[in-house]
Backbone atoms as SQL, in Angstrom:
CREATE TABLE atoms (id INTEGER PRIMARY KEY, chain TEXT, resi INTEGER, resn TEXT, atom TEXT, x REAL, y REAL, z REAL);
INSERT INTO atoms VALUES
  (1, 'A', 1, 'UNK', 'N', 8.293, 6.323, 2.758),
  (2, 'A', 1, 'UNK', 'CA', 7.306, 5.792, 3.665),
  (3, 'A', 1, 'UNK', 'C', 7.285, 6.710, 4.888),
  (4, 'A', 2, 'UNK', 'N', 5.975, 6.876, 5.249),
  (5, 'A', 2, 'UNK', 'CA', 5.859, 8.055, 6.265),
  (6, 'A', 2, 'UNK', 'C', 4.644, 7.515, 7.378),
  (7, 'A', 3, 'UNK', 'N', 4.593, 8.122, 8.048),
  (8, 'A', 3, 'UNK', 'CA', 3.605, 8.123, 9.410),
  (9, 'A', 3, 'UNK', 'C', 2.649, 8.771, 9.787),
  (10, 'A', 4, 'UNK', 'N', 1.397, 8.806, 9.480),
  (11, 'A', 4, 'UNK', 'CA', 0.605, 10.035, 9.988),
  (12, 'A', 4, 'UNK', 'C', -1.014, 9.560, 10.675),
  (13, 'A', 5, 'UNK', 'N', -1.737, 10.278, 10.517),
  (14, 'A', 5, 'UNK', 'CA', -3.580, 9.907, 11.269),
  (15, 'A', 5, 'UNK', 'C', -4.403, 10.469, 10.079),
  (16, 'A', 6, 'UNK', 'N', -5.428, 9.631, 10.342),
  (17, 'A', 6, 'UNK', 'CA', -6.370, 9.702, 8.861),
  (18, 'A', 6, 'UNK', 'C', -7.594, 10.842, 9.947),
  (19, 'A', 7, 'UNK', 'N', -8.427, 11.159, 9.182),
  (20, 'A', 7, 'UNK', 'CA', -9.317, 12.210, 9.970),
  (21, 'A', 7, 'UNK', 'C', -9.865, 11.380, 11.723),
  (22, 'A', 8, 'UNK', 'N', -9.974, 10.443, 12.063),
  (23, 'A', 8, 'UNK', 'CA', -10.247, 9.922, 13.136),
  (24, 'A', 8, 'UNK', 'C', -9.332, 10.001, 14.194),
  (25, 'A', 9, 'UNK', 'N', -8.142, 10.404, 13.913),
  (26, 'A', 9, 'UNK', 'CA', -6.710, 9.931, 14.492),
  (27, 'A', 9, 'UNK', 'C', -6.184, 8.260, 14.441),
  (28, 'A', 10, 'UNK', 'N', -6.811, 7.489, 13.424),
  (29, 'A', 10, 'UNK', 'CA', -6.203, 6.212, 13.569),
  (30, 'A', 10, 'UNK', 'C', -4.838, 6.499, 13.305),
  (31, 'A', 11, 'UNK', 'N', -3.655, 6.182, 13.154),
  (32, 'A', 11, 'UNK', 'CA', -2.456, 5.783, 12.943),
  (33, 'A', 11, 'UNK', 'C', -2.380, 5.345, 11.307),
  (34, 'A', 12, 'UNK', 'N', -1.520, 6.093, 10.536),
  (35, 'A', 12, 'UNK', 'CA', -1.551, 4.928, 8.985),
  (36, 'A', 12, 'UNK', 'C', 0.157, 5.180, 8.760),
  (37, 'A', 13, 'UNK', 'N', 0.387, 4.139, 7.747),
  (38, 'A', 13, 'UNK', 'CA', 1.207, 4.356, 7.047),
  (39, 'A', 13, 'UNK', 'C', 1.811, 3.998, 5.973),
  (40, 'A', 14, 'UNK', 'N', 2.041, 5.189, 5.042),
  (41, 'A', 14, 'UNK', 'CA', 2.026, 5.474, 3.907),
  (42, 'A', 14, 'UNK', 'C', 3.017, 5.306, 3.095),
  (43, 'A', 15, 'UNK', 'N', 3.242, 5.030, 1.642),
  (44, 'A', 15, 'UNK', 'CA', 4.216, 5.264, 0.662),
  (45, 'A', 15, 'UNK', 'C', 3.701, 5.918, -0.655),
  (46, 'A', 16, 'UNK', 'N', 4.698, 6.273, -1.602),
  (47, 'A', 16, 'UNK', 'CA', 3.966, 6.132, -2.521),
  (48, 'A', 16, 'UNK', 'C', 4.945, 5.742, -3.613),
  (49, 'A', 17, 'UNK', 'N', 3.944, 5.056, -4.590),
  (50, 'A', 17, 'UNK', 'CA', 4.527, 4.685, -5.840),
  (51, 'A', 17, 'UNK', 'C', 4.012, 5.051, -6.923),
  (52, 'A', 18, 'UNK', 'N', 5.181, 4.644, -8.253),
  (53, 'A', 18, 'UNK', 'CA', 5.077, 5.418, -9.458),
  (54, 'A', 18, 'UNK', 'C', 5.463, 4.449, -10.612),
  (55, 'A', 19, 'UNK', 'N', 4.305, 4.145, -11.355),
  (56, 'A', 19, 'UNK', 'CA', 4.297, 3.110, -12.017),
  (57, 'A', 19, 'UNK', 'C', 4.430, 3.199, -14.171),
  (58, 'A', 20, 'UNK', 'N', 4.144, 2.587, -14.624),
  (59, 'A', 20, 'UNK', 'CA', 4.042, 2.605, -16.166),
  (60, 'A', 20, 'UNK', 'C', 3.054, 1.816, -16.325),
  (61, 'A', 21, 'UNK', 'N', 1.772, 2.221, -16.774),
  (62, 'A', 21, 'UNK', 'CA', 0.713, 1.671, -17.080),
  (63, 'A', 21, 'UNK', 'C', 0.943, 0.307, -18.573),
  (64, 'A', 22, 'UNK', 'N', 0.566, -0.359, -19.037),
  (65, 'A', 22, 'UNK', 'CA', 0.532, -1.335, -19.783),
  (66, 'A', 22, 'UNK', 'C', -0.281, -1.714, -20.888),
  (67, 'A', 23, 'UNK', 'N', -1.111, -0.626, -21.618),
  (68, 'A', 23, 'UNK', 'CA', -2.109, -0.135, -22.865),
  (69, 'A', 23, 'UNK', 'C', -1.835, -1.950, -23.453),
  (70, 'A', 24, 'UNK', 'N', -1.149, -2.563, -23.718),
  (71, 'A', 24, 'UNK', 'CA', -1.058, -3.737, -24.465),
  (72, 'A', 24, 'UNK', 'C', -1.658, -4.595, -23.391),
  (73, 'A', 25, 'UNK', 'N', -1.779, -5.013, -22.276),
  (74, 'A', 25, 'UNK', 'CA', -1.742, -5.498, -21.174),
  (75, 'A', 25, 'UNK', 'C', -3.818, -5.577, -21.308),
  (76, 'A', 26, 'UNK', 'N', -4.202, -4.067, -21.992),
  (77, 'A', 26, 'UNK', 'CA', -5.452, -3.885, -21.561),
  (78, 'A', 26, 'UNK', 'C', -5.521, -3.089, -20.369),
  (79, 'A', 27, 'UNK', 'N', -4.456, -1.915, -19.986),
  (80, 'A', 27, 'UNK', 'CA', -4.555, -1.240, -19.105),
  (81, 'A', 27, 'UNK', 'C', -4.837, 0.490, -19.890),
  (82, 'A', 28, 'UNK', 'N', -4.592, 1.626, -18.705),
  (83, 'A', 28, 'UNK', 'CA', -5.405, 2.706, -19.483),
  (84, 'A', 28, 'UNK', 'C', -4.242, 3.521, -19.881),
  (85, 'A', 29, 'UNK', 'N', -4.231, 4.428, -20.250),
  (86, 'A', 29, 'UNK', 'CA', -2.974, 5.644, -20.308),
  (87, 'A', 29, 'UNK', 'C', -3.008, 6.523, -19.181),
  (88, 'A', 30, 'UNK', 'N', -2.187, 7.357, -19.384),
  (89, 'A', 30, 'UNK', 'CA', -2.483, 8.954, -18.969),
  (90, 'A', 30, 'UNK', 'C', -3.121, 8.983, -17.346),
  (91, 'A', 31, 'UNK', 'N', -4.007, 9.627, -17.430),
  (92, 'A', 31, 'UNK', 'CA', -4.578, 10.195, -16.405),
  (93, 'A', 31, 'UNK', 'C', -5.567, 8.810, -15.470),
  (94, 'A', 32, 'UNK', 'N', -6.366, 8.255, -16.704),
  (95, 'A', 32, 'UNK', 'CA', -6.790, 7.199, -16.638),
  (96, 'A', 32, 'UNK', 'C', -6.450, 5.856, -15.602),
  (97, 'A', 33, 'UNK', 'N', -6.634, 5.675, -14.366),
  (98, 'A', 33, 'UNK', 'CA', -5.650, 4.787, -14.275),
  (99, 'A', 33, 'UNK', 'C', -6.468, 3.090, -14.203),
  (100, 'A', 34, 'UNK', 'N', -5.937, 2.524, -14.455),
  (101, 'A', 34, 'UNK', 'CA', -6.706, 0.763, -14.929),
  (102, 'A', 34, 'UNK', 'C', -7.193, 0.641, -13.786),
  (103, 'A', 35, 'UNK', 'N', -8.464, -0.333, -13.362),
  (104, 'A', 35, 'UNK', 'CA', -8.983, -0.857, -12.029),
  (105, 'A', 35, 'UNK', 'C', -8.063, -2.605, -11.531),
  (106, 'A', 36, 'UNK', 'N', -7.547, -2.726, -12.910),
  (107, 'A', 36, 'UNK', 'CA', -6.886, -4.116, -12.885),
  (108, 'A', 36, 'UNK', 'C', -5.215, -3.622, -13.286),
  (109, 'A', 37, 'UNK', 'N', -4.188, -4.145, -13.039),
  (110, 'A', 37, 'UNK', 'CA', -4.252, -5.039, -11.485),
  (111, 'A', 37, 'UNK', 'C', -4.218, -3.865, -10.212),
  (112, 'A', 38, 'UNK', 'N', -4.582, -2.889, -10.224),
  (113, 'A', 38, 'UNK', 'CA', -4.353, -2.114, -9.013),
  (114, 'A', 38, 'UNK', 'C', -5.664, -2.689, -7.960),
  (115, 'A', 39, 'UNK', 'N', -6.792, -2.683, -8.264),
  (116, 'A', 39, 'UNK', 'CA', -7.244, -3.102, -7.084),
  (117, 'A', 39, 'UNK', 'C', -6.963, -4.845, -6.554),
  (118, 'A', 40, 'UNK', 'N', -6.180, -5.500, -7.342),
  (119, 'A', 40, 'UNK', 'CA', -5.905, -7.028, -6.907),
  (120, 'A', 40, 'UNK', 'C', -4.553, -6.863, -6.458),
  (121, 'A', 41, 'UNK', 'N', -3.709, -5.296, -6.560),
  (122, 'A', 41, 'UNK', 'CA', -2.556, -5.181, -5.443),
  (123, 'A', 41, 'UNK', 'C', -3.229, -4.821, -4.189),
  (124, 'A', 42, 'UNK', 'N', -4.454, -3.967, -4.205),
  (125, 'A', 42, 'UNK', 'CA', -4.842, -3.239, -3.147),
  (126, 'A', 42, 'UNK', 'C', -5.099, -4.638, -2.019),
  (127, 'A', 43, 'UNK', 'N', -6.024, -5.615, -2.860),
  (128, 'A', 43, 'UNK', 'CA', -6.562, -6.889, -2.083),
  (129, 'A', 43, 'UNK', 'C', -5.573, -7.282, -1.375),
  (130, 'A', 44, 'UNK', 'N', -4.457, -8.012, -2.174),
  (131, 'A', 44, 'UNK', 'CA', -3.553, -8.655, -2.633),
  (132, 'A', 44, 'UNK', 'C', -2.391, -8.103, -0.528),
  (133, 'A', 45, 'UNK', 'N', -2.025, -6.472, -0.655),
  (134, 'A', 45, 'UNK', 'CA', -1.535, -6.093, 0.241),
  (135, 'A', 45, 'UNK', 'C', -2.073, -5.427, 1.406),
  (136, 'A', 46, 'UNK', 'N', -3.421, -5.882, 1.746),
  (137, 'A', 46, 'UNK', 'CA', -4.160, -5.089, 2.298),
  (138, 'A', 46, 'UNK', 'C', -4.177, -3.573, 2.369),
  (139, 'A', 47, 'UNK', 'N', -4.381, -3.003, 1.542),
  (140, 'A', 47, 'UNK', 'CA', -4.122, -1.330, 1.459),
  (141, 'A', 47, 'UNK', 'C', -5.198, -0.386, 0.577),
  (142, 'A', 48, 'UNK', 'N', -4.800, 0.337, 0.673),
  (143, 'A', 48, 'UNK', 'CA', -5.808, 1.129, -0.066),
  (144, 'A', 48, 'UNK', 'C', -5.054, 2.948, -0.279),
  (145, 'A', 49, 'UNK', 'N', -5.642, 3.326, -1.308),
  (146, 'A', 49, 'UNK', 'CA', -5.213, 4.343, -2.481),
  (147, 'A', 49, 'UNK', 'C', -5.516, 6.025, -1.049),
  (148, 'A', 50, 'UNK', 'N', -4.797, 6.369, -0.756),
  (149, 'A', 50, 'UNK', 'CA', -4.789, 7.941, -0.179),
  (150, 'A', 50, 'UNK', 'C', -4.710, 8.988, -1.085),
  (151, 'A', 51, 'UNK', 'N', -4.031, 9.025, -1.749),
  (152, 'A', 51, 'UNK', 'CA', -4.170, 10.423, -2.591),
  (153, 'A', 51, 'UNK', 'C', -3.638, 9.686, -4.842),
  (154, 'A', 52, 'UNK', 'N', -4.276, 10.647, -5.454),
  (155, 'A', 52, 'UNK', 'CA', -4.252, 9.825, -6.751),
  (156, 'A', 52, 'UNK', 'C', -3.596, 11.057, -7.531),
  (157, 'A', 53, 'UNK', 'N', -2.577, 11.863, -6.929),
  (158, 'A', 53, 'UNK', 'CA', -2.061, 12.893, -7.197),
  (159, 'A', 53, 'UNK', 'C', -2.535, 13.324, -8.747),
  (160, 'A', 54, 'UNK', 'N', -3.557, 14.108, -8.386),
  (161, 'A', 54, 'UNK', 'CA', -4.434, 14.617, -9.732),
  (162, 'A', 54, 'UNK', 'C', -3.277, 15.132, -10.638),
  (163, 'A', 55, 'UNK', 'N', -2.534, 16.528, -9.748),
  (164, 'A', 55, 'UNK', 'CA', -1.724, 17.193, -10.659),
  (165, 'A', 55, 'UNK', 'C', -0.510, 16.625, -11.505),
  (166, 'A', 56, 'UNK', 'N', -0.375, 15.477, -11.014),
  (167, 'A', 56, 'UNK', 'CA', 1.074, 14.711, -11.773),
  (168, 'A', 56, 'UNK', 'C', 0.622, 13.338, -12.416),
  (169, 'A', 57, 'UNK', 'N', -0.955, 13.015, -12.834),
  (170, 'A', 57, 'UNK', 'CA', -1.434, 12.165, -13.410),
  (171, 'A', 57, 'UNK', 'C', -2.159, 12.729, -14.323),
  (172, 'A', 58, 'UNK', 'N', -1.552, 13.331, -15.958),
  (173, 'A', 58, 'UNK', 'CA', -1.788, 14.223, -16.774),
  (174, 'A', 58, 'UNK', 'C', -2.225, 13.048, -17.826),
  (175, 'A', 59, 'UNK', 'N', -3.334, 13.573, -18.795),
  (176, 'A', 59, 'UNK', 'CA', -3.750, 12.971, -20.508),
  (177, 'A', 59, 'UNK', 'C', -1.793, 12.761, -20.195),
  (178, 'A', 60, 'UNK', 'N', -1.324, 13.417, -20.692),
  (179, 'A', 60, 'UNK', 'CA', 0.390, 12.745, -21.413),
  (180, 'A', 60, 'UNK', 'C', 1.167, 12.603, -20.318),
  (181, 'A', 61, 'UNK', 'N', 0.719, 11.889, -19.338),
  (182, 'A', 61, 'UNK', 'CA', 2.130, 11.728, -18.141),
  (183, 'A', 61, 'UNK', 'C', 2.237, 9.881, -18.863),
  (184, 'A', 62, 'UNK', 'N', 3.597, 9.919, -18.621),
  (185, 'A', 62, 'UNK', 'CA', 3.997, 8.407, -18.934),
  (186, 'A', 62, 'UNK', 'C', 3.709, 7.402, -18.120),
  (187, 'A', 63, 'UNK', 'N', 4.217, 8.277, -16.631),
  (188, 'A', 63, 'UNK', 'CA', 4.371, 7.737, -15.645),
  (189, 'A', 63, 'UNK', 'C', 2.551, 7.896, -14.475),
  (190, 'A', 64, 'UNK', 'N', 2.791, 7.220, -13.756),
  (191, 'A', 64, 'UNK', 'CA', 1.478, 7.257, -12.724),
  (192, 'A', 64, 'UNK', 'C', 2.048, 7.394, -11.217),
  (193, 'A', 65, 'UNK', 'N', 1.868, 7.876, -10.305),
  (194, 'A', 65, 'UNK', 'CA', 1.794, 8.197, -8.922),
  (195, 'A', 65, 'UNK', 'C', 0.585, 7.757, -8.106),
  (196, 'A', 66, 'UNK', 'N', 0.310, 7.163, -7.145),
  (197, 'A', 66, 'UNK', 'CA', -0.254, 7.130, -6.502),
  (198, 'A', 66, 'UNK', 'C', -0.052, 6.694, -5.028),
  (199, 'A', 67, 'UNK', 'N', -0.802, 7.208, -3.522),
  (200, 'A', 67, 'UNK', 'CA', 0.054, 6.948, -2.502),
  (201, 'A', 67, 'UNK', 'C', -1.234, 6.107, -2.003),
  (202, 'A', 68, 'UNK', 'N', -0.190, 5.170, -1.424),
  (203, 'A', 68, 'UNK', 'CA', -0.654, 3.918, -0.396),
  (204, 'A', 68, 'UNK', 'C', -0.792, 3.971, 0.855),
  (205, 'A', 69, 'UNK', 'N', -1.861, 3.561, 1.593),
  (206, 'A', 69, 'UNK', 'CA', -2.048, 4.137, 3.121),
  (207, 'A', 69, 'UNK', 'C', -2.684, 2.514, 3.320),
  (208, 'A', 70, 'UNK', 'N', -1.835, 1.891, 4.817),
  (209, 'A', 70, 'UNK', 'CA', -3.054, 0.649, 5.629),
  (210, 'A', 70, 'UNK', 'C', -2.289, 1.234, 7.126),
  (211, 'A', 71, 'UNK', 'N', -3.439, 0.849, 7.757),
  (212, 'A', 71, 'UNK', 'CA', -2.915, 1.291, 9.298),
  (213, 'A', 71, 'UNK', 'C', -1.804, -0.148, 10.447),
  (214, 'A', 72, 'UNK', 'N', -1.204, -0.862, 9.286),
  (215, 'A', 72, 'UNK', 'CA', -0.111, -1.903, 9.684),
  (216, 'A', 72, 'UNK', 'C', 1.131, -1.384, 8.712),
  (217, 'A', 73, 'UNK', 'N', 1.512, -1.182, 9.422),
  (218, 'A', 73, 'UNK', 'CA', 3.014, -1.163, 9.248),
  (219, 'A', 73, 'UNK', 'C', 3.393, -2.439, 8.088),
  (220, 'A', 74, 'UNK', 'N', 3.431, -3.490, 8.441),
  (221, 'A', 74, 'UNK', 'CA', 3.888, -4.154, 7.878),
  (222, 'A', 74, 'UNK', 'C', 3.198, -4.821, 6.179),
  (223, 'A', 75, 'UNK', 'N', 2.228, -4.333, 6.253),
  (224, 'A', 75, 'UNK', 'CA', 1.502, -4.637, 5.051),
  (225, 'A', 75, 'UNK', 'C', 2.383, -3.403, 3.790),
  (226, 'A', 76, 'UNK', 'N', 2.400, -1.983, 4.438),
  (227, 'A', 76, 'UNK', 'CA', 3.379, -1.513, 3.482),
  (228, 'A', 76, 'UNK', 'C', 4.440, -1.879, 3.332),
  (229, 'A', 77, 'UNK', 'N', 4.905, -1.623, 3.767),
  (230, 'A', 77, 'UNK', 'CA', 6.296, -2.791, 3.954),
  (231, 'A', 77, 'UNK', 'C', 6.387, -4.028, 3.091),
  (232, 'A', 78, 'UNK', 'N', 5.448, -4.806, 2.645),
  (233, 'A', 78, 'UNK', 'CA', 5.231, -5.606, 2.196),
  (234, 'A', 78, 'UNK', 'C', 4.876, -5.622, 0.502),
  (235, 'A', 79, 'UNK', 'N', 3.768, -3.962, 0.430),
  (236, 'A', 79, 'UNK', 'CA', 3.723, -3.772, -0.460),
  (237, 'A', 79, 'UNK', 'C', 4.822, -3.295, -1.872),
  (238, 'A', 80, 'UNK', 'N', 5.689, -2.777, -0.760),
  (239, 'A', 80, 'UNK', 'CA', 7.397, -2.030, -1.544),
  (240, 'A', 80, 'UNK', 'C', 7.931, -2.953, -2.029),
  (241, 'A', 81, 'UNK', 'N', 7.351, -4.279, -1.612),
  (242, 'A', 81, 'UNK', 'CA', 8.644, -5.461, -1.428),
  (243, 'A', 81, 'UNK', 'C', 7.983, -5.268, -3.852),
  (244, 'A', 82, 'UNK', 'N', 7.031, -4.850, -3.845),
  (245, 'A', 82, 'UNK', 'CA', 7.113, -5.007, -5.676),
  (246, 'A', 82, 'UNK', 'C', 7.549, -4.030, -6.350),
  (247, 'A', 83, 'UNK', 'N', 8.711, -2.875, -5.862),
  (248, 'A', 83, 'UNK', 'CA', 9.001, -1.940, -6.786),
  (249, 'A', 83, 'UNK', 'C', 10.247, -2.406, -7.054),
  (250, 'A', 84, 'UNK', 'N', 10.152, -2.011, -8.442),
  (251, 'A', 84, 'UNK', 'CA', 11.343, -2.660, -9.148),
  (252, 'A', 84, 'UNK', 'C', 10.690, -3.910, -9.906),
  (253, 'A', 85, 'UNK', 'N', 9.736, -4.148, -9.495),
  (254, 'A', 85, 'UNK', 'CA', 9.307, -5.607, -10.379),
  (255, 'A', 85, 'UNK', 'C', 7.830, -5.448, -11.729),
  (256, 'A', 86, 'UNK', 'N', 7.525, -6.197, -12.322),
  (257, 'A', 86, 'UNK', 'CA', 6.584, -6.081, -13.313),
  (258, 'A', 86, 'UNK', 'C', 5.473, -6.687, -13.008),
  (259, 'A', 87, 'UNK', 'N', 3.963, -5.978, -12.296),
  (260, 'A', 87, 'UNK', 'CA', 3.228, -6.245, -12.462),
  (261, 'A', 87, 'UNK', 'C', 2.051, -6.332, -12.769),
  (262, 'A', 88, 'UNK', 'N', 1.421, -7.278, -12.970),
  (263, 'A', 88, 'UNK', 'CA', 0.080, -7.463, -13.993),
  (264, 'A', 88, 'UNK', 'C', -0.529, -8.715, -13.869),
  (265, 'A', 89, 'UNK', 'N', -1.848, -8.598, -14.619),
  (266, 'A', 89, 'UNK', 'CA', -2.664, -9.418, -14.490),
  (267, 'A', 89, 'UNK', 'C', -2.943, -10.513, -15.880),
  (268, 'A', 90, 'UNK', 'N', -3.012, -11.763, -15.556),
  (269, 'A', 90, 'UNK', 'CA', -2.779, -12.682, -16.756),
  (270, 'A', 90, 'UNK', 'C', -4.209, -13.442, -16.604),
  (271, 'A', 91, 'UNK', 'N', -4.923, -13.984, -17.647),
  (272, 'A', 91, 'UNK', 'CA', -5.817, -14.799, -17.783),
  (273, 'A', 91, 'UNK', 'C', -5.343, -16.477, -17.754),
  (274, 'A', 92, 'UNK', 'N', -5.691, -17.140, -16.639),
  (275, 'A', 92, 'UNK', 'CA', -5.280, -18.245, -16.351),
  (276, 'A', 92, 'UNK', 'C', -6.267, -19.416, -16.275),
  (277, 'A', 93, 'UNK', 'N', -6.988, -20.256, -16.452),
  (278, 'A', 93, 'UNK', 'CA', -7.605, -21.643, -16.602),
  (279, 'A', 93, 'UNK', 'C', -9.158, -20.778, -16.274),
  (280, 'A', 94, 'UNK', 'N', -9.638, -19.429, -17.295),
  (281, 'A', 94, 'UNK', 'CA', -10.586, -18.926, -16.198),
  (282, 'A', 94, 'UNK', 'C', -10.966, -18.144, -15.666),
  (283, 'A', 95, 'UNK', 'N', -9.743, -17.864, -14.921),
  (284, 'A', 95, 'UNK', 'CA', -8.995, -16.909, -13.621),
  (285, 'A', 95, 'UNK', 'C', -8.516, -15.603, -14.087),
  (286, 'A', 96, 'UNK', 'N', -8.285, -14.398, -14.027),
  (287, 'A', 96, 'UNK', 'CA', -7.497, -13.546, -13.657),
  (288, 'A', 96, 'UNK', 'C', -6.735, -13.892, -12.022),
  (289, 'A', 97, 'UNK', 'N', -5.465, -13.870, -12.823),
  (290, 'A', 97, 'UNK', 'CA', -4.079, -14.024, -11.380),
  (291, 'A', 97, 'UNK', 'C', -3.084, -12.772, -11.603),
  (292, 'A', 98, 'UNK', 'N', -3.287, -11.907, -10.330),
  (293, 'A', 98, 'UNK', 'CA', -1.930, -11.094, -10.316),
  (294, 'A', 98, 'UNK', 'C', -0.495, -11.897, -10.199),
  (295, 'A', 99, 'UNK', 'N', 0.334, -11.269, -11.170),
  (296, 'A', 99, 'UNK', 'CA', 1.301, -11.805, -11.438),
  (297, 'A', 99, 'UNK', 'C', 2.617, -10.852, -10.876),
  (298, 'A', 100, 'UNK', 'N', 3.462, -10.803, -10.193),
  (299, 'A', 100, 'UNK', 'CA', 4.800, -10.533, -9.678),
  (300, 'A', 100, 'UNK', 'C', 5.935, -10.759, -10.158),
  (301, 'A', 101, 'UNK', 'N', 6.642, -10.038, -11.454),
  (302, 'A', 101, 'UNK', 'CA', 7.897, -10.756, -11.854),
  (303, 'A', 101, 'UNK', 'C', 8.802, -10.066, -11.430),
  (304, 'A', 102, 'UNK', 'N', 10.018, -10.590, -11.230),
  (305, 'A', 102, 'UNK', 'CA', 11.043, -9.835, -11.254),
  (306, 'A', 102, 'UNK', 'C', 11.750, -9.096, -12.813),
  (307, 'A', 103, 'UNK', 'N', 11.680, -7.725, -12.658),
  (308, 'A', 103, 'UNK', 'CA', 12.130, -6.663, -13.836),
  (309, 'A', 103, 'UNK', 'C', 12.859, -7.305, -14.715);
């Protein structure tokens, strides 16, 4: 997690994470990355996607990277609080609900 200014000089700050996409789940592979559940984390932690590290999100990468930028402190902060955990999106009475488990 780091500190920096977006082209305006607002203040942001950043992390980034590195995930395993979920093809059974209905998520994408590779390079591809799913709109679900990443934009209902984005909602979810108030944040939003800074860089989608082209070069290390390959057709055959296993893994996914992407860095997180909100200009509160504490919303990242908040967002970390899910690494290490499994999440995804479940069909509920209806609903799509992001779901948070512990690993």
């Amino acid at each position: 997690m780091y500190q920096t200014t977006d082209e305006s000089g607002e203040l942001l700050y950043v992390t980034s994470l590195s995930f395993v996409q979920e093809p059974d789940l209905g998520e994408e592979t590779g390079e591809v990355i799913a709109q679900y559940p990443l934009e209902d984390i984005l909602e979810e932690f108030y944040c939003y996607i800074s860089d989608f590290y082209k070069d290390m999100n390959t057709a055959d990468s296993e893994k996914n990277y992407l860095e997180f930028a909100s200009p509160d402190l504490a919303d990242i902060q908040n967002l970390r609080s899910i690494i290490g955990k499994h999440v995804y999106n479940v069909e509920e009475d209806g609903f799509v609900k992001l779901m948070i488990d512990e690993a």
